[in-house]
PDB file of N, CA, C and O in Angstrom:
ATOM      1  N   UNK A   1      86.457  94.169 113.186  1.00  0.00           N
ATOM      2  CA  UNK A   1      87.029  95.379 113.720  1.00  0.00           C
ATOM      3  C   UNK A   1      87.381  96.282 112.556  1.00  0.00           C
ATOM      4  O   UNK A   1      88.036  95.799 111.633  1.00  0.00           O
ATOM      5  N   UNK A   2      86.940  97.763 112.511  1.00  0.00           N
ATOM      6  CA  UNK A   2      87.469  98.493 111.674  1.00  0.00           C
ATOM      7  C   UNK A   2      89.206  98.863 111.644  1.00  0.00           C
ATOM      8  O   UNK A   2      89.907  98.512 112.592  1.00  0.00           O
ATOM      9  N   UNK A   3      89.645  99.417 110.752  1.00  0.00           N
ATOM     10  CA  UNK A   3      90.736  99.547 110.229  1.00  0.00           C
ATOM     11  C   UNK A   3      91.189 100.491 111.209  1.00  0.00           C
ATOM     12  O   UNK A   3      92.276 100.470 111.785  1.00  0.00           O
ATOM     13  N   UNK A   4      90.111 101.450 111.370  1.00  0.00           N
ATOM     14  CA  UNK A   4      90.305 102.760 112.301  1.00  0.00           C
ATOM     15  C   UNK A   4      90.918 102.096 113.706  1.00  0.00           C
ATOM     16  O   UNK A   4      92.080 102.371 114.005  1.00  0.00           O
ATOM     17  N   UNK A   5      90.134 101.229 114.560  1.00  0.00           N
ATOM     18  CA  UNK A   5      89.905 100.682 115.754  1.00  0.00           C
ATOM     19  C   UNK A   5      91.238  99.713 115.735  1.00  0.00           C
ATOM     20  O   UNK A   5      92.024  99.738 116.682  1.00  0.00           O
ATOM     21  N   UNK A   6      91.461  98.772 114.477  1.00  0.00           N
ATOM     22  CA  UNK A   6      92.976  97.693 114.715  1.00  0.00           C
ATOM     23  C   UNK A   6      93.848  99.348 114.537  1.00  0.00           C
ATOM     24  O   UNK A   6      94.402  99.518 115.623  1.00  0.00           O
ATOM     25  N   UNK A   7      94.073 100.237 113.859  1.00  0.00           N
ATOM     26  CA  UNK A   7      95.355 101.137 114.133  1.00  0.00           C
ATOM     27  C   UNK A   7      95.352 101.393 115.142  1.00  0.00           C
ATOM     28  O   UNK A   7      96.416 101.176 115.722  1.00  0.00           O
ATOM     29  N   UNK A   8      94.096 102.051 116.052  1.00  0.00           N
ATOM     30  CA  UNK A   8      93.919 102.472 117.414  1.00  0.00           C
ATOM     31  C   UNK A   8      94.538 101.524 118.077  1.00  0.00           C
ATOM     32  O   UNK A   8      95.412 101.794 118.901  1.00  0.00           O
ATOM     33  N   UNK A   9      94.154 100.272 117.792  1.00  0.00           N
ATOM     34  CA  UNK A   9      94.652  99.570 119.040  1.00  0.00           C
ATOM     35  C   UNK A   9      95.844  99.302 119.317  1.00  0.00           C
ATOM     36  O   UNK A   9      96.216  99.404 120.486  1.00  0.00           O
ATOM     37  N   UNK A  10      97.054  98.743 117.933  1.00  0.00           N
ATOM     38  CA  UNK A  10      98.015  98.885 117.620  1.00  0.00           C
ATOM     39  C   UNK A  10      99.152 100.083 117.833  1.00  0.00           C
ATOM     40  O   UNK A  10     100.296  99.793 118.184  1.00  0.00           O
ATOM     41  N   UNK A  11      98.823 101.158 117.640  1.00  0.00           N
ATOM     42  CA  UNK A  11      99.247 102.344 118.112  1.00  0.00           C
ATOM     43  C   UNK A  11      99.181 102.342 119.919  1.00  0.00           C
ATOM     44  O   UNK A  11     100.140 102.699 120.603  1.00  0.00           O
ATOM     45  N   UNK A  12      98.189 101.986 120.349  1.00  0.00           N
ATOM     46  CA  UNK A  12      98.274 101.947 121.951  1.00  0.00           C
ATOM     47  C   UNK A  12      99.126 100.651 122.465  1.00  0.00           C
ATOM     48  O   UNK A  12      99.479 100.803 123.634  1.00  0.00           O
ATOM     49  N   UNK A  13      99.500  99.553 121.954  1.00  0.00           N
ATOM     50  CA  UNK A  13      99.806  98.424 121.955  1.00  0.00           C
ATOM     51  C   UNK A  13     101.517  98.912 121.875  1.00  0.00           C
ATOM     52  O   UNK A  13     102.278  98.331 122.649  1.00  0.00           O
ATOM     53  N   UNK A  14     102.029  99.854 121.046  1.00  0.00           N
ATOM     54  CA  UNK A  14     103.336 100.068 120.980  1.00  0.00           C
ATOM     55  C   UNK A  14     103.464 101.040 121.501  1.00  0.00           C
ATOM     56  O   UNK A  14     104.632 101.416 121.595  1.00  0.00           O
ATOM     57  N   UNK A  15     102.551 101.806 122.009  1.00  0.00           N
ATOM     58  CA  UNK A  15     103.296 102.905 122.981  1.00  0.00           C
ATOM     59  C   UNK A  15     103.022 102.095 124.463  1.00  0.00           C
ATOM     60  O   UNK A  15     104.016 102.135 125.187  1.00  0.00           O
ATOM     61  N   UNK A  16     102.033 101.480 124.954  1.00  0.00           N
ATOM     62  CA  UNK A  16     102.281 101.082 126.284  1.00  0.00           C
ATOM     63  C   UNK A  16     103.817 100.154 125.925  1.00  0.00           C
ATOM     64  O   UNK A  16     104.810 100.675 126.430  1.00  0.00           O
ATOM     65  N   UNK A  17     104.005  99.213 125.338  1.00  0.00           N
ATOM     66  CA  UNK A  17     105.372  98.646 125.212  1.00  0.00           C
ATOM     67  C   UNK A  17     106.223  99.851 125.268  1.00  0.00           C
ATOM     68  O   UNK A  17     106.427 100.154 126.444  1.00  0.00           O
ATOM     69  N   UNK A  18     106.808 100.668 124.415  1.00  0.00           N
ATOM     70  CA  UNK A  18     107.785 101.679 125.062  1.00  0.00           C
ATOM     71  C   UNK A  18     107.589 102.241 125.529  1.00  0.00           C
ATOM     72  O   UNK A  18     108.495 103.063 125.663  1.00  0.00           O
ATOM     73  N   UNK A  19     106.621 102.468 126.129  1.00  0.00           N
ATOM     74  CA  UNK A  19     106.807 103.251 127.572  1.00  0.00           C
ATOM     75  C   UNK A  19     106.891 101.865 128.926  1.00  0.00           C
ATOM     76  O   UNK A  19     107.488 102.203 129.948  1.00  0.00           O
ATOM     77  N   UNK A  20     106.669 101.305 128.912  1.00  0.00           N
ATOM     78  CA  UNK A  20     107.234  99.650 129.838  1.00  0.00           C
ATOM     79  C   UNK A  20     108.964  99.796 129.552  1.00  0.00           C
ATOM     80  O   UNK A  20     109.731 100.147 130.449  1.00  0.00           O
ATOM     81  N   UNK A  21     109.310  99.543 128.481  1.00  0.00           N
ATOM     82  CA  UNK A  21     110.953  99.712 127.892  1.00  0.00           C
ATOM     83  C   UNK A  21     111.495 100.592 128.872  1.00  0.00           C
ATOM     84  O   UNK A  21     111.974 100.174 129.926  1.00  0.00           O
ATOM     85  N   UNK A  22     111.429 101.961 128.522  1.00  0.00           N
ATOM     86  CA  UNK A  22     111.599 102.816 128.871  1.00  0.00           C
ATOM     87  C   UNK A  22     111.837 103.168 130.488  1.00  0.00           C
ATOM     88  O   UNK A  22     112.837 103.629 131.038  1.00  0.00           O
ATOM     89  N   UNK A  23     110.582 102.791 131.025  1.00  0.00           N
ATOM     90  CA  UNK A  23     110.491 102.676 132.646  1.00  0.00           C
ATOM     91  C   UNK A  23     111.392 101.800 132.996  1.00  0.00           C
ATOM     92  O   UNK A  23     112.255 102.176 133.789  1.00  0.00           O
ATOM     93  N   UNK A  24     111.417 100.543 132.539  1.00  0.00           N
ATOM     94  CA  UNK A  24     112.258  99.686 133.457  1.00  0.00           C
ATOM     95  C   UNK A  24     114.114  99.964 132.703  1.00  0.00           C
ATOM     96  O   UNK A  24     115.113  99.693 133.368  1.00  0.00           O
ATOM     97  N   UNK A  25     114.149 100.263 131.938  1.00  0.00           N
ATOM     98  CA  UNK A  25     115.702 100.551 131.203  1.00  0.00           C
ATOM     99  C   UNK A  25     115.891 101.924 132.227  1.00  0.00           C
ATOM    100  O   UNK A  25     116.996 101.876 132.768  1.00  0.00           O
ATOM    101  N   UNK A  26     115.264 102.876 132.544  1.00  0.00           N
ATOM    102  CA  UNK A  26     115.768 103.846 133.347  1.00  0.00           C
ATOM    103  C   UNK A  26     115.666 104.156 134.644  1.00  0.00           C
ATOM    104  O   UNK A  26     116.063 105.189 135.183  1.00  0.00           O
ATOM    105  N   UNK A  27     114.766 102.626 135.465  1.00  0.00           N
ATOM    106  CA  UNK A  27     115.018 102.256 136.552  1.00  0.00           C
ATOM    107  C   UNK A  27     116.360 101.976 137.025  1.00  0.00           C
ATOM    108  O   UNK A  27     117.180 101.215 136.510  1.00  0.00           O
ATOM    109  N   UNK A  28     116.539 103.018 138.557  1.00  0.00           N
ATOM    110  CA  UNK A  28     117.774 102.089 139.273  1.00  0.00           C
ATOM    111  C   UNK A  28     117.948 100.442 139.537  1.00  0.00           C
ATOM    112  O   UNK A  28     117.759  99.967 140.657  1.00  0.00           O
ATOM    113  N   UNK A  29     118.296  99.696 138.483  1.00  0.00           N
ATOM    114  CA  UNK A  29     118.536  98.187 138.552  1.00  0.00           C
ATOM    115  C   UNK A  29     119.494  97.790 137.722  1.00  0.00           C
ATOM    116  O   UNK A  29     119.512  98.133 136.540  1.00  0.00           O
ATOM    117  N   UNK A  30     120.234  97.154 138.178  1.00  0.00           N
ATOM    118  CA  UNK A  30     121.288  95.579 137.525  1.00  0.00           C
ATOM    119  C   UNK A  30     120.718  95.556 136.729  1.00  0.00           C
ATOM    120  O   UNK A  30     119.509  95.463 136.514  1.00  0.00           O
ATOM    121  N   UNK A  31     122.128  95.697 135.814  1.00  0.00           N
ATOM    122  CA  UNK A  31     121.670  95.293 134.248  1.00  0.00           C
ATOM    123  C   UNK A  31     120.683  93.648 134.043  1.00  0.00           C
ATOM    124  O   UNK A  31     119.628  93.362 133.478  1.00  0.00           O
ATOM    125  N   UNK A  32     121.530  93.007 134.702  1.00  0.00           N
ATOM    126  CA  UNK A  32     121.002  91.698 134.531  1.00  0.00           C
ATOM    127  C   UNK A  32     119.562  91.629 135.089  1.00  0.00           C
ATOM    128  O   UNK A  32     118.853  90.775 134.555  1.00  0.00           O
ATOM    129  N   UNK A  33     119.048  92.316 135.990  1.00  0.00           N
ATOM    130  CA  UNK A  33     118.038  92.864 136.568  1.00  0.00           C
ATOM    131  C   UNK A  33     116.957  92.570 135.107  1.00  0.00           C
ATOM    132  O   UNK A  33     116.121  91.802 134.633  1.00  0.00           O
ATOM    133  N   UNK A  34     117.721  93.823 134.873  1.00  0.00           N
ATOM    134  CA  UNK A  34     116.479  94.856 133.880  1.00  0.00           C
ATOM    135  C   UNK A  34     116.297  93.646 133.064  1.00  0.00           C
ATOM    136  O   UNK A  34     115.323  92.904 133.193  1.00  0.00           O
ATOM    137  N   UNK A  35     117.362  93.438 132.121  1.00  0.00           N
ATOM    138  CA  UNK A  35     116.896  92.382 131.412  1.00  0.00           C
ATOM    139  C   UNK A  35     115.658  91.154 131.319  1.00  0.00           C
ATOM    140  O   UNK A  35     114.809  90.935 130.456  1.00  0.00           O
ATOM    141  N   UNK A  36     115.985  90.459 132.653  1.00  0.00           N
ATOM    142  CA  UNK A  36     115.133  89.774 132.902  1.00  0.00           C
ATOM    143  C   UNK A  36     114.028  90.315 133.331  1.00  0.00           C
ATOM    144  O   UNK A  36     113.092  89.529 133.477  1.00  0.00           O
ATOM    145  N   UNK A  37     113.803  91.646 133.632  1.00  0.00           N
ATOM    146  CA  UNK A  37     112.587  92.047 133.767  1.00  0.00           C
ATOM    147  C   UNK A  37     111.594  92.610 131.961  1.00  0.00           C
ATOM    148  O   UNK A  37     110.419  92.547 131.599  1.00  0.00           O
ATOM    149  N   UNK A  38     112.439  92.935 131.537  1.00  0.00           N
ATOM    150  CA  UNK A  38     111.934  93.095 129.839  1.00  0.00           C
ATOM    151  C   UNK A  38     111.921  91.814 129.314  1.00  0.00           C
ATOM    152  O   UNK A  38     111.228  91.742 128.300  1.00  0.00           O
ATOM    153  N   UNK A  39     112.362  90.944 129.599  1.00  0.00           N
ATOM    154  CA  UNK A  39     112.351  89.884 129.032  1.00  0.00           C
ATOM    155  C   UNK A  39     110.927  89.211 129.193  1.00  0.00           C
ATOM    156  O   UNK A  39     110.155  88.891 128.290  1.00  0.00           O
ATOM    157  N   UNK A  40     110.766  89.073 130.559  1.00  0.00           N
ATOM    158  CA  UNK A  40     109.336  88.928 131.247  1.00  0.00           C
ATOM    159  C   UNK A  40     108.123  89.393 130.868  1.00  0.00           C
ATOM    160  O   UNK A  40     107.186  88.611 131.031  1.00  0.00           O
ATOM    161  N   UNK A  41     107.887  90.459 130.405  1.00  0.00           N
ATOM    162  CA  UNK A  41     106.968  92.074 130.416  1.00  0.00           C
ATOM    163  C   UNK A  41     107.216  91.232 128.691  1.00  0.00           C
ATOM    164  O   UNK A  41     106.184  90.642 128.372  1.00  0.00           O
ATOM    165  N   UNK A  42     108.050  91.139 127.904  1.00  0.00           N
ATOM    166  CA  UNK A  42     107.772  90.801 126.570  1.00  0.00           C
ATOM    167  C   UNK A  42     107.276  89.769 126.497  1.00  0.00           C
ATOM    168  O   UNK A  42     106.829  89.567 125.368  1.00  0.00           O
ATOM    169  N   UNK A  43     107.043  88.538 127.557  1.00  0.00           N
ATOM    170  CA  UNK A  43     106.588  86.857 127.093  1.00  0.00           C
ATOM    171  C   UNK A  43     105.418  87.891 127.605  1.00  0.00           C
ATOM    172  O   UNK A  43     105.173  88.748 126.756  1.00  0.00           O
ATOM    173  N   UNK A  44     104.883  87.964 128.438  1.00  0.00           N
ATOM    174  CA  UNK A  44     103.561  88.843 128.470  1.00  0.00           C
ATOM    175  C   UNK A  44     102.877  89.250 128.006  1.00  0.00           C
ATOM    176  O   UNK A  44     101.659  89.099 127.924  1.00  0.00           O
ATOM    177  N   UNK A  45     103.767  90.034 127.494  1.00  0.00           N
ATOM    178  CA  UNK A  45     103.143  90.828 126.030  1.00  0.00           C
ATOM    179  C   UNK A  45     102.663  89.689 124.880  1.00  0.00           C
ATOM    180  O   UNK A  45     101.563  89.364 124.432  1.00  0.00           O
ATOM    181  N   UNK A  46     103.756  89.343 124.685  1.00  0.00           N
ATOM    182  CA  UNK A  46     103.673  87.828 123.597  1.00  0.00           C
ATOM    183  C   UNK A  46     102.063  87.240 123.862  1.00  0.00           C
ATOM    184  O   UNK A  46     101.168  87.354 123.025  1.00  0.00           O
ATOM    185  N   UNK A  47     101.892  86.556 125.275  1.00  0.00           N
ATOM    186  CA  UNK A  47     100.715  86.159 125.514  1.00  0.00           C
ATOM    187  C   UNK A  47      99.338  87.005 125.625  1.00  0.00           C
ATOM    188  O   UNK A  47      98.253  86.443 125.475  1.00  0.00           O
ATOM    189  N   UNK A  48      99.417  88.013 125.822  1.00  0.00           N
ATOM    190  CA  UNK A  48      98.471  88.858 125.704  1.00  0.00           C
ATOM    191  C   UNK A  48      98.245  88.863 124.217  1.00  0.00           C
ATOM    192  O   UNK A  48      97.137  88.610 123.744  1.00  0.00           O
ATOM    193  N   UNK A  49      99.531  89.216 123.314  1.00  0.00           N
ATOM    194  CA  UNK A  49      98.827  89.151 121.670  1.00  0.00           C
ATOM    195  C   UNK A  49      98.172  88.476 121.445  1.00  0.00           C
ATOM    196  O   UNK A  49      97.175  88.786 120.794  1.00  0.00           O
ATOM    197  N   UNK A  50      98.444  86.920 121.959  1.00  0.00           N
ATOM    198  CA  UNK A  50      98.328  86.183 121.245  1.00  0.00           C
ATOM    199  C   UNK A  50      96.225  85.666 121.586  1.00  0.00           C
ATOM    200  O   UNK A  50      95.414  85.074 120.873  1.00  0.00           O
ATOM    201  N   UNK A  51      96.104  86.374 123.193  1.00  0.00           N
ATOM    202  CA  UNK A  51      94.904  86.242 123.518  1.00  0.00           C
ATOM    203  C   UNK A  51      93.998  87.024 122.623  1.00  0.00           C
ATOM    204  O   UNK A  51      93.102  86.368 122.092  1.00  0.00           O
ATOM    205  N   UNK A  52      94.061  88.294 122.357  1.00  0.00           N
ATOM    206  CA  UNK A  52      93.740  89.554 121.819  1.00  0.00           C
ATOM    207  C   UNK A  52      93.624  89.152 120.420  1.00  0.00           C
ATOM    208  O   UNK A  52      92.670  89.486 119.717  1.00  0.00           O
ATOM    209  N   UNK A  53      94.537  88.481 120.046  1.00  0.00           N
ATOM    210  CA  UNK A  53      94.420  87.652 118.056  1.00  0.00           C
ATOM    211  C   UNK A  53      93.425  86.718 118.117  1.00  0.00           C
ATOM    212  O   UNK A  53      92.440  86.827 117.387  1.00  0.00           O
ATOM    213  N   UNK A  54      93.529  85.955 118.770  1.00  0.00           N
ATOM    214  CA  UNK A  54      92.481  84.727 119.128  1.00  0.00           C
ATOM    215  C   UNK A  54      91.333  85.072 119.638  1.00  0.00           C
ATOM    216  O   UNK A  54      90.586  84.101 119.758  1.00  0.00           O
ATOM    217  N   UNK A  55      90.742  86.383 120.101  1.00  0.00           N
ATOM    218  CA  UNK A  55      89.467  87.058 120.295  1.00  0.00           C
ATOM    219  C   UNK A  55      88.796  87.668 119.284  1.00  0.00           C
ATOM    220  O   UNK A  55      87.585  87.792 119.102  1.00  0.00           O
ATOM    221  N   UNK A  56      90.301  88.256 118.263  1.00  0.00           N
ATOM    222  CA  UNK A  56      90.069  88.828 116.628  1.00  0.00           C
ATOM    223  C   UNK A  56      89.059  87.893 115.885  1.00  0.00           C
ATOM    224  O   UNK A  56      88.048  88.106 115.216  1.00  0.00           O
ATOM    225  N   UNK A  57      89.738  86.773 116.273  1.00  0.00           N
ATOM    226  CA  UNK A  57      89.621  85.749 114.393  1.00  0.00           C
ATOM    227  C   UNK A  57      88.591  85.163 115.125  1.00  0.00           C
ATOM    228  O   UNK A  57      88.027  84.420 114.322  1.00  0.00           O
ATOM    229  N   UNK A  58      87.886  85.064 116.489  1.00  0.00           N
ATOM    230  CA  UNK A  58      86.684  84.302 117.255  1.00  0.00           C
ATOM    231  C   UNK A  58      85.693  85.280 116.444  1.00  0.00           C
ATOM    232  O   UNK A  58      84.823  84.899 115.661  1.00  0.00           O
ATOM    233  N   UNK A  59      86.014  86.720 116.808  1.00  0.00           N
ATOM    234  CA  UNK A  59      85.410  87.705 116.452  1.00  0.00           C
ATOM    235  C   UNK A  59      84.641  87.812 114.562  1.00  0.00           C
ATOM    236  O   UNK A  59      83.518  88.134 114.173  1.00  0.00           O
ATOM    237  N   UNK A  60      85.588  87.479 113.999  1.00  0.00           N
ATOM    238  CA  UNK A  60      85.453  87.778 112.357  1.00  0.00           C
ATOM    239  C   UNK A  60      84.864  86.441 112.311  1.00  0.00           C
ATOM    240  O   UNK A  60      83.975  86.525 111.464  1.00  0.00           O
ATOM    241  N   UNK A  61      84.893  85.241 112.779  1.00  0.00           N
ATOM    242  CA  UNK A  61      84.419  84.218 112.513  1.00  0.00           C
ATOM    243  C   UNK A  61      83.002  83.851 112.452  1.00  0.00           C
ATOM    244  O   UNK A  61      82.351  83.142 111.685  1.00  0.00           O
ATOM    245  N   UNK A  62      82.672  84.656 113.656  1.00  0.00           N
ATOM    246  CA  UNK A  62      81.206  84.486 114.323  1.00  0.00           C
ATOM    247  C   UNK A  62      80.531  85.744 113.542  1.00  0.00           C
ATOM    248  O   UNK A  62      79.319  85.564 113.428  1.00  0.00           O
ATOM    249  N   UNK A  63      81.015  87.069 112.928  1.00  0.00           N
ATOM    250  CA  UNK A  63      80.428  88.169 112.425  1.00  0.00           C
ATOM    251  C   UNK A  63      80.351  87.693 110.440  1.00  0.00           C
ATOM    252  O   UNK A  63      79.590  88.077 109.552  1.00  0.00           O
ATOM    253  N   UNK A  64      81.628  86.644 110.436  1.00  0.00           N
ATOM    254  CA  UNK A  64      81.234  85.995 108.919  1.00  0.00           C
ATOM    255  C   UNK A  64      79.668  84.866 109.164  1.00  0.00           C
ATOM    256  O   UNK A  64      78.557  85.301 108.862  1.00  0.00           O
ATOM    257  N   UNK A  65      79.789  83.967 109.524  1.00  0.00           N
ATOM    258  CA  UNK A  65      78.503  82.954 110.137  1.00  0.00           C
ATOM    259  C   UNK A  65      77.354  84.245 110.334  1.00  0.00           C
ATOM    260  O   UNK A  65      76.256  84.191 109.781  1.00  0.00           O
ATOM    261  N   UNK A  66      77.604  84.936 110.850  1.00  0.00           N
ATOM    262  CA  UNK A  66      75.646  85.776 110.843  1.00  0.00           C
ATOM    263  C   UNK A  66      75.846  86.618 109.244  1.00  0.00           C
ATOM    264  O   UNK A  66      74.858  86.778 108.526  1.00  0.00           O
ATOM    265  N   UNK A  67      76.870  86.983 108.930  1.00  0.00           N
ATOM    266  CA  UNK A  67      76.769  87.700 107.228  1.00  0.00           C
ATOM    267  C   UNK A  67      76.530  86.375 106.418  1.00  0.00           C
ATOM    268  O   UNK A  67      76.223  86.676 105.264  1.00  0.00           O
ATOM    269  N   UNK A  68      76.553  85.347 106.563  1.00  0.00           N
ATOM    270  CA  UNK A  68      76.387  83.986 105.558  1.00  0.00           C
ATOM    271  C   UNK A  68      74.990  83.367 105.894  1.00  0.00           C
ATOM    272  O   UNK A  68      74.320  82.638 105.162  1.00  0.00           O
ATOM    273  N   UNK A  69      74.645  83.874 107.342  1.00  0.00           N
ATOM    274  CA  UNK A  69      72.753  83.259 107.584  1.00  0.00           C
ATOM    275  C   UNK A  69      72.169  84.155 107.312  1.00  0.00           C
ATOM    276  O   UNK A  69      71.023  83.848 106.985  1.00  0.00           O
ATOM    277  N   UNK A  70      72.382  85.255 107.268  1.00  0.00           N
ATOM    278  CA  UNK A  70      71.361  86.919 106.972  1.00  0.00           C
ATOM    279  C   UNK A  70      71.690  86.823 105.543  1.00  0.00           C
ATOM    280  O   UNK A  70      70.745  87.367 104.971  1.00  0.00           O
ATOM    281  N   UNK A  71      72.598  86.386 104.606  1.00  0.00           N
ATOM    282  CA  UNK A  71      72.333  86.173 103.017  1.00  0.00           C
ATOM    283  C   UNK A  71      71.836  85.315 102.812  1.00  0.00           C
ATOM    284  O   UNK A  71      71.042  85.413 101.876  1.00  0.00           O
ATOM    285  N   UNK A  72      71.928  84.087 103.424  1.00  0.00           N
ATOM    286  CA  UNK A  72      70.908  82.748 103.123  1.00  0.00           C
ATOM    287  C   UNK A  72      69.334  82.831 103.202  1.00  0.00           C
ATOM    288  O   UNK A  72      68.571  82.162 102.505  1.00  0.00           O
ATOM    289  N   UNK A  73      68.933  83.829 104.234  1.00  0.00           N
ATOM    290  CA  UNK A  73      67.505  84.171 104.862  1.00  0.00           C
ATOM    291  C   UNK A  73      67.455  84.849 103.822  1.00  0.00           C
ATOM    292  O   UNK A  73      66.778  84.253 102.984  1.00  0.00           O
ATOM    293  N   UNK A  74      67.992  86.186 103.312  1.00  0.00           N
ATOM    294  CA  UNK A  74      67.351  87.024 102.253  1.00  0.00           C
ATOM    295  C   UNK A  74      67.345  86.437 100.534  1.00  0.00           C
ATOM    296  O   UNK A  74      66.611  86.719  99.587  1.00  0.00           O
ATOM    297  N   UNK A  75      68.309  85.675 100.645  1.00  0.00           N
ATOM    298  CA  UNK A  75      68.104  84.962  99.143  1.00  0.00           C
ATOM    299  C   UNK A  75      66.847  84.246  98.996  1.00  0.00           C
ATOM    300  O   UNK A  75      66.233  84.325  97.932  1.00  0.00           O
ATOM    301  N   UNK A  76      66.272  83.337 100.277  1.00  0.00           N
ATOM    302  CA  UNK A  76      65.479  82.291 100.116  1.00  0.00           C
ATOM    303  C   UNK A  76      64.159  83.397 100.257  1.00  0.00           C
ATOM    304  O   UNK A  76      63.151  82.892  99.762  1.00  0.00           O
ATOM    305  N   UNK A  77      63.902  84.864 100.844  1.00  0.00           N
ATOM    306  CA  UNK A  77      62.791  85.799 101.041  1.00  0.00           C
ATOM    307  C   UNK A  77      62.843  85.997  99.371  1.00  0.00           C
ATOM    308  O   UNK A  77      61.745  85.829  98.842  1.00  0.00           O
ATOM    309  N   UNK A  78      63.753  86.269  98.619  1.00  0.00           N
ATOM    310  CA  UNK A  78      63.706  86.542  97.262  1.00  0.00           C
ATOM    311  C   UNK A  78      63.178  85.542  96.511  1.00  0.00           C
ATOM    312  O   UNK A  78      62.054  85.635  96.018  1.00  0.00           O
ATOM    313  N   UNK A  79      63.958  84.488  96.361  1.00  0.00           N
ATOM    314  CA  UNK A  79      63.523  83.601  96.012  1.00  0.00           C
ATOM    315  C   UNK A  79      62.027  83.227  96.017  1.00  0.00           C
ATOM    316  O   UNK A  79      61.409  82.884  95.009  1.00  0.00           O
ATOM    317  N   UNK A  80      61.600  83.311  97.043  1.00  0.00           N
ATOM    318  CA  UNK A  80      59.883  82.918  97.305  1.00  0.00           C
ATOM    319  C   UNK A  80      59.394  84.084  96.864  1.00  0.00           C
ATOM    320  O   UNK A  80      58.470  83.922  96.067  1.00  0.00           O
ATOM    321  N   UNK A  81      59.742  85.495  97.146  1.00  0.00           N
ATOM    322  CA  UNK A  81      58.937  86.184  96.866  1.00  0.00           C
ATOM    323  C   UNK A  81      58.261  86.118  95.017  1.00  0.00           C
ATOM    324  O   UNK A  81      57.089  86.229  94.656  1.00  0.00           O
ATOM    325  N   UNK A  82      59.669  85.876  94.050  1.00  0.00           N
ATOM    326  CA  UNK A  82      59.261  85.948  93.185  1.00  0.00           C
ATOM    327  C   UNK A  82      58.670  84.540  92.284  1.00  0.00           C
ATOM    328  O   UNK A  82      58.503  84.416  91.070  1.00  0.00           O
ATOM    329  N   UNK A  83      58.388  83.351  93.652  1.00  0.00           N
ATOM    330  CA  UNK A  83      57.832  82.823  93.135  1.00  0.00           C
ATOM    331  C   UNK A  83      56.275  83.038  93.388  1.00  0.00           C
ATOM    332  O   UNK A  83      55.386  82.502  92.726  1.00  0.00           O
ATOM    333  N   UNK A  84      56.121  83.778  94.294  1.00  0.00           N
ATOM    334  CA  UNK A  84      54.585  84.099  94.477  1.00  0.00           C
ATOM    335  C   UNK A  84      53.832  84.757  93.480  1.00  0.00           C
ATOM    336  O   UNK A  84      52.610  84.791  93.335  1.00  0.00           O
ATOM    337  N   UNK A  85      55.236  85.566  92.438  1.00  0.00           N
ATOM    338  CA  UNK A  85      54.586  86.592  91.600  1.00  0.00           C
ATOM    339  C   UNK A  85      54.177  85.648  89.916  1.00  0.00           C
ATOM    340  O   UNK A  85      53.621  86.244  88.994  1.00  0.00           O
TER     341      UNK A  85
END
C-alpha cells in the first residue's frame, strides 16, 4: 500500500471514529448508556483494525514473495544470457 493510500485510509479511520464519538455522546441517552455504547463501537473498532492489519501484512507478504520470484527469474535470464555470450 502506498503512503498516500495508508494516510487516506487512516485519516478516514479517525474521522469515521469521531464522528461515531460524537453521535452517540450527543445522543439523548444515560450516561451509563452512552458509555457502554462507545465502549462497544471501540472493541469493534479494535477488531476491525486488527482485520484490516492482518490483510496489510497478508498483503506485503504475498507482494514481497512475487518481488523475490520476479528477481530470481531475472537473475537466472542474466545469468544464462551471458553465458551464451
Amino acid at each position: 500500500m502506498s503512503e498516500k493510500n495508508t494516510n487516506s485510509f487512516l485519516a478516514f479511520l479517525l474521522g469515521l471514529t469521531a464522528g461515531a464519538i460524537l453521535g452517540i455522546l450527543f445522543a439523548p441517552a444515560e450516561g451509563k448508556e452512552t458509555r457502554k455504547k462507545i465502549a462497544k463501537y471501540l472493541e469493534d473498532l479494535e477488531e476491525k483494525g486488527e482485520e484490516y492489519l492482518e490483510k496489510g501484512k497478508e498483503f506485503v507478504e504475498e507482494g514481497a514473495e512475487k518481488v523475490k520470484k520476479f528477481v530470481e527469474e531475472s537473475k537466472d535470464k542474466v545469468v544464462k544470457k551471458f553465458k551464451e555470450e
